[in-house]
C-alpha positions in Angstrom: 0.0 0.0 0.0 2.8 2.7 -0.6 3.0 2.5 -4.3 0.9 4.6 -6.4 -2.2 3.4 -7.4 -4.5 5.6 -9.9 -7.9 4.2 -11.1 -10.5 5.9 -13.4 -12.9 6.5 -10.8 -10.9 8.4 -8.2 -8.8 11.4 -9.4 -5.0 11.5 -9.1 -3.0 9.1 -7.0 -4.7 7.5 -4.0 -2.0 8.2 -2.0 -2.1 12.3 -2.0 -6.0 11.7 -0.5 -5.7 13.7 3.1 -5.4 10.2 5.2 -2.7 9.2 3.3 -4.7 5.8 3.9 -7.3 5.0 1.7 -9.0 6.8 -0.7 -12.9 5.9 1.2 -12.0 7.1 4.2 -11.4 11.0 5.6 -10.8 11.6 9.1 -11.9 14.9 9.3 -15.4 13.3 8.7 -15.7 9.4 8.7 -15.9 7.3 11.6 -15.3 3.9 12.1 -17.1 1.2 14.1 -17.3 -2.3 14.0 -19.4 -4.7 11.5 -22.6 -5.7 12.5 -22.5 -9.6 12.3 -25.3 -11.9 13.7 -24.4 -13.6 17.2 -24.6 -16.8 15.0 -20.7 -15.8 12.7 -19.0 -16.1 16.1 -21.0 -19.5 17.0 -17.7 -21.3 17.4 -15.4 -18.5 19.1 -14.2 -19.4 22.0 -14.6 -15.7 23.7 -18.3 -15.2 21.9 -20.0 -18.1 24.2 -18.6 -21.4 22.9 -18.5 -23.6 25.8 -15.8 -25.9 25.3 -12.6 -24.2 22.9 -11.7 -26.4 19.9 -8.6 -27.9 19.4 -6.2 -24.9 17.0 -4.9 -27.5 14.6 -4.9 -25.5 11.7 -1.4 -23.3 11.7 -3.0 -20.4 9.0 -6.1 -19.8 7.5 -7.4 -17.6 5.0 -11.0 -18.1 2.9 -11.2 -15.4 0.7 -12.4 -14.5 -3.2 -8.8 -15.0 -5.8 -11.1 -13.4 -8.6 -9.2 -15.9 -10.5 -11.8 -16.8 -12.8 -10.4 -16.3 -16.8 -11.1 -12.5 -17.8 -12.3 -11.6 -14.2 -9.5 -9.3 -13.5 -7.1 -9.6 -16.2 -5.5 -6.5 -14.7 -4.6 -7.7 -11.5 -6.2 -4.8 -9.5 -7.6 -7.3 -6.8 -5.9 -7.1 -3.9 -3.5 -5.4 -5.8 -2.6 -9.5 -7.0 -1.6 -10.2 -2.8 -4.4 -13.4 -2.6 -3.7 -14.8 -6.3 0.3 -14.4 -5.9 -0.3 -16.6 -2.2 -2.5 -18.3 -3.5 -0.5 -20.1 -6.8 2.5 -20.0 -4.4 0.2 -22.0 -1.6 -0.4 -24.6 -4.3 2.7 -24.5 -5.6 4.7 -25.3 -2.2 1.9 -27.4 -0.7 1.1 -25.5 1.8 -1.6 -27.5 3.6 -0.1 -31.0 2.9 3.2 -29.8 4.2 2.3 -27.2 6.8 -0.9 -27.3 7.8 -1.6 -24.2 6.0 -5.2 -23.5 4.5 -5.7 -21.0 1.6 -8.4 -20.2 -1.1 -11.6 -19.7 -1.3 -14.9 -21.6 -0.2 -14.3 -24.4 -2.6 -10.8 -25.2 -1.6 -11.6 -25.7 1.8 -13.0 -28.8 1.1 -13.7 -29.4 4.9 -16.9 -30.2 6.6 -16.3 -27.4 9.0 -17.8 -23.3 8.3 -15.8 -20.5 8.2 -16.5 -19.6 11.9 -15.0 -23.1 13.3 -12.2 -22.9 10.6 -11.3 -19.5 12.1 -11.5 -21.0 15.7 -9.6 -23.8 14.6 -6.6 -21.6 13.5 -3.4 -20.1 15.1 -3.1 -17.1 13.0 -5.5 -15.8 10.3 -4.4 -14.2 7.1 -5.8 -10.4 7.0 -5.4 -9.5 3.3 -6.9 -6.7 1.2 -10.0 -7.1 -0.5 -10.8 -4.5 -3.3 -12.1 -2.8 0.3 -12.9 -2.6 3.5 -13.5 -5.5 5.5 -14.2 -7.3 8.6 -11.7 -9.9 8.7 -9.2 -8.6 11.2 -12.4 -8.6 13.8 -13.4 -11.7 12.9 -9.8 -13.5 13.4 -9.7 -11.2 17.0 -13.2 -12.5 18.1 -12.3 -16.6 17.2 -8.5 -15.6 18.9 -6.7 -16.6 15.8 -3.7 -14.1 15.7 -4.3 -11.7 12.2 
């Protein structure tokens, strides 16, 4: 996030905004609070009323959208390419079979558990950008995987 980025629907580099941050969000005026998410997300977090904490024996996780679909985002401005470049390199070094490591997208998980136990189940949680704001660092916090 410190190279230039310019795009057609925001004028000049992103980086000259006033935050110096992100192009969406202006201090002088915006505020930021937490996601709404219903009690039933965090229905296997172990600080969120889960009374017994599963066992953390996956070592990182990230679910995410790659946007790797043919002519999807044949420029690469997804996540300015950070989840596509992990991901071929996660496949590409076995990642899982090798360290325990799970990374893709709903399909590749290809794991009876849901998103909320998968996030409980893990040590630390991948935080990467989207193509915006998100609430994935809260979600790893409130399941204590380390973001």
């Amino acid at each position: 996030y410190s190279l230039p980025l310019y795009h057609s629907i925001h004028p000049g580099n992103w980086l000259n905004h006033t935050s110096q941050a992100h192009p969406c969000f202006d201090p002088e005026k915006d505020l930021v609070i937490p996601a709404f998410k219903q009690p039933s997300h965090y229905r296997n977090s172990p600080y969120m009323g889960m009374p017994e904490p599963v066992p953390r024996t996956i070592f990182a996780f990230f679910q995410g959208d790659m946007r790797m679909e043919p002519g999807r985002d044949p420029a690469c401005r997804y996540s300015r390419c950070i989840r596509q470049r992990m991901y071929n390199l996660s496949k590409e070094h076995l990642w899982r079979e090798k360290y325990d490591i799970w990374y893709g997208d709903r399909k590749d998980m290809n794991s009876s558990f849901d998103y909320s136990e998968m996030l409980a189940r893990s040590t630390f949680c991948f935080v990467l950008p989207g193509d915006g704001w998100s609430p994935r660092l809260e979600d790893a916090v409130l399941h204590g995987c380390i973001p």
